[in-house]
C-alpha positions, 0 to 999 in steps of 0.5 A: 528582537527589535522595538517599535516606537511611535510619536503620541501628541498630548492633546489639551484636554487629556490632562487634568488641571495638575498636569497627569494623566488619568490611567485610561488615557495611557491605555489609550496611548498603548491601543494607538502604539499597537496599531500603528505597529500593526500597520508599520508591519502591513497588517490590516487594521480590521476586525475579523468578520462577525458571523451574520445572526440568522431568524430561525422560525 
């Protein structure tokens, strides 16, 4: 098995006046790890298609 890592820079504003991090910002940290992953291994960072809703009437 082998492990991904990826380079996450802390912007100015994610901290709070003491220096943390709220939990949030980590689970953001975590989507970007994700995919980045996905696009190292050179699958789509897309959505699969939403059926379109049809008018019936």
């Amino acid at each position: 098995m082998s492990v991904f890592s990826t380079h996450i820079v802390v912007r100015g504003y994610e901290p709070h006046t003491q220096g943390h991090l709220n939990n949030a910002v980590y689970h953001q940290y975590a989507e970007h790890a994700h995919w980045e992953c996905l696009r190292t291994a050179g699958l789509p960072q897309a959505y699969p298609e939403v059926p379109a809703q049809r008018t019936v009437g």
